[in-house]
C-alpha positions in Angstrom: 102.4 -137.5 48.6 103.0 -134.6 46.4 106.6 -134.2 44.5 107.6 -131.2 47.0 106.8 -134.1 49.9 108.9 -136.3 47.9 111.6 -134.3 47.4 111.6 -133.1 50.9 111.6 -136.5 52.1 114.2 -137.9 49.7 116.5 -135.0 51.2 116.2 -135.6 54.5 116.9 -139.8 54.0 119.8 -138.5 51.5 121.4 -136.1 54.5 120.6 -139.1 57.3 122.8 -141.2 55.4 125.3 -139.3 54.4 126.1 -137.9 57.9 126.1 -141.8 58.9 128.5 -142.8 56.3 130.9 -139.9 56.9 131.2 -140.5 60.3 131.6 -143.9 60.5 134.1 -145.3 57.6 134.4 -142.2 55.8 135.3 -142.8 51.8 137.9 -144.6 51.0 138.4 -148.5 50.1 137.7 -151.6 52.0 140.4 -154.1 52.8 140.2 -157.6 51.9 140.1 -158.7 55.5 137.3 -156.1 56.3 134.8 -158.2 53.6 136.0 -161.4 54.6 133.3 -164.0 54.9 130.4 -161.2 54.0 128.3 -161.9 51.0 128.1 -158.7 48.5 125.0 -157.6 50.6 126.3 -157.6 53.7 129.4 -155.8 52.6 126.2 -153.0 50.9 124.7 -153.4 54.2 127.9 -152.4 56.1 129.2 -149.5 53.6 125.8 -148.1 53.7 125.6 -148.3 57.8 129.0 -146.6 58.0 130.9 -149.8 58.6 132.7 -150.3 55.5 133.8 -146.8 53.4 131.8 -145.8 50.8 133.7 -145.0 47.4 135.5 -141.7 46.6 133.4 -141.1 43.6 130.2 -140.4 45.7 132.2 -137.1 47.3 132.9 -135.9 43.5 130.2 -136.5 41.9 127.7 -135.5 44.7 125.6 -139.0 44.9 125.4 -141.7 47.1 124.0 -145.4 48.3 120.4 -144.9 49.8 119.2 -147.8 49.8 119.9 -151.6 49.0 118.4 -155.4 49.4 118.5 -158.5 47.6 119.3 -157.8 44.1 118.8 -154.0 44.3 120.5 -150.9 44.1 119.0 -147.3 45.2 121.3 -144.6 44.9 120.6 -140.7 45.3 121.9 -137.8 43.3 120.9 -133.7 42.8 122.6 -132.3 39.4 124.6 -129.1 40.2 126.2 -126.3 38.0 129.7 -128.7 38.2 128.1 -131.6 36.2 127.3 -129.6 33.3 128.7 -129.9 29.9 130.3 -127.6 27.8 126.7 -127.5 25.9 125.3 -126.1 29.2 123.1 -130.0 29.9 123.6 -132.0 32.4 127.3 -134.2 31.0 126.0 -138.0 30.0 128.6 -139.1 32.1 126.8 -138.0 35.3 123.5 -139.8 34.1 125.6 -143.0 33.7 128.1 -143.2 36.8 124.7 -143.1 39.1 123.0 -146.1 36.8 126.5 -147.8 36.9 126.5 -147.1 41.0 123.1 -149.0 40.9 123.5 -151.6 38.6 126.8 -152.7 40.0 125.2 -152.6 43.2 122.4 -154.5 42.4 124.5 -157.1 41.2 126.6 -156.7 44.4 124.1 -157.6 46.2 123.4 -161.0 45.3 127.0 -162.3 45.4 128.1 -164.9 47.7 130.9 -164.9 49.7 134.4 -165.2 48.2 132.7 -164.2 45.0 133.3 -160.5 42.6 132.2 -159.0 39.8 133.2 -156.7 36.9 130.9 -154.7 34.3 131.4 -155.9 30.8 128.8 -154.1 28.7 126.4 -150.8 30.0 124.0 -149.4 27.9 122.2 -146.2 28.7 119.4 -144.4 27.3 119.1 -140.7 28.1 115.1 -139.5 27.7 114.7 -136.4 29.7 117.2 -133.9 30.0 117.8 -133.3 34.1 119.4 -129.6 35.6 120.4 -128.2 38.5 116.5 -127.2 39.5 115.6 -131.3 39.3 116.1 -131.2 42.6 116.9 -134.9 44.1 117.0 -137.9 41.3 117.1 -141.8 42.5 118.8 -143.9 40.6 117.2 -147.9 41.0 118.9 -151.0 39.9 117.0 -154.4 40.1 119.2 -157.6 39.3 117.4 -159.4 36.2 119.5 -162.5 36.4 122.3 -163.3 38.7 124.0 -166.6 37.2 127.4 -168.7 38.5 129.5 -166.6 35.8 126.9 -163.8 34.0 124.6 -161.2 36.0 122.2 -159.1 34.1 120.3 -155.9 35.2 118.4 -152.6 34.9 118.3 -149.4 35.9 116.3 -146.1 36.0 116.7 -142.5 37.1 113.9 -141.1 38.2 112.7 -137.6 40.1 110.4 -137.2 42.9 107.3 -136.5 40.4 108.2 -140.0 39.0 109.3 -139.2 35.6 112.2 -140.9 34.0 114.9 -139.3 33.2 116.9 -142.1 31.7 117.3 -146.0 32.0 120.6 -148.5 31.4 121.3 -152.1 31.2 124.4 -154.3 32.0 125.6 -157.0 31.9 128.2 -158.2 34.8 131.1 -161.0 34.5 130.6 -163.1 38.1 134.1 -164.7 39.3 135.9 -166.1 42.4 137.9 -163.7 44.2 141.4 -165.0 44.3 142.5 -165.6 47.8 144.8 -163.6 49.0 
């Protein structure tokens, strides 16, 4: 498949979703008794079916949830004008809220019921410098390690062409939800 196939296809997933998730749940938060009893990848399942909202964040930032399954994360994002720096680059802090997306959702993805998460150390590495004529990037987390108290994983931002753009670690704190 050539990149322009890619990107054409990446596009038309991207829109498919997107449509889905704003007419279902919309953005917004999910309620304790709306995850009840779901494992973290049923609760990804259900935001990314329209089911349970989808965060605020995607809306300003222009990204979203594309894709998930057992320990991974596939998130979707095109950099525009409005993500640039003073510098005129794409800001770091674009590149690193969609590898947190994934990451977190990768981690998300393997908890069991009753159980949460928190990020307690990224690291990212920025190696090609994206613009607004990238055209679509994918973000993909894959859980290294999902243990009782610690989950680690990685990440990578990549275009349709398959170059990386840049690649992040983290490492998760894993905890009981307090009932409520």
């Amino acid at each position: 498949m050539t990149t322009e196939e890619t990107q054409a296809l990446w596009t038309q997933q991207y829109d498919a979703i997107v449509e889905r998730m704003r007419a279902g749940a919309g953005p917004g938060l999910a309620q304790p008794a709306d995850i009840a009893g779901l494992t973290g990848l049923q609760q990804m399942q259900a935001m990314l079916d329209g089911r349970l909202p989808y965060p605020h964040i995607a809306d300003t930032l222009d990204y979203g949830l594309v894709e998930v399954g057992e320990g991974r994360a596939v998130f979707q994002g095109t950099p525009q004008l409005k993500h640039y720096n003073p510098l005129g680059t794409v800001h770091g802090g674009w590149y690193a809220t969609l590898l947190d997306s994934a990451l977190g959702c990768a981690v998300h993805t393997m908890l069991q019921v009753g159980r949460g998460y928190t990020t307690a150390e990224l690291g990212v590495n920025i190696v090609r410098a994206a613009s607004h004529k990238s055209g679509p990037l994918r973000a993909i987390g894959t859980v290294l390690h999902a243990g009782r108290q610690l989950a680690t994983a990685e990440a990578r931002i990549v275009g349709a062409d398959g170059k990386l753009y840049a690649h992040a670690t983290t490492t998760c704190l894993v905890f009981e939800v307090p009932a409520r």
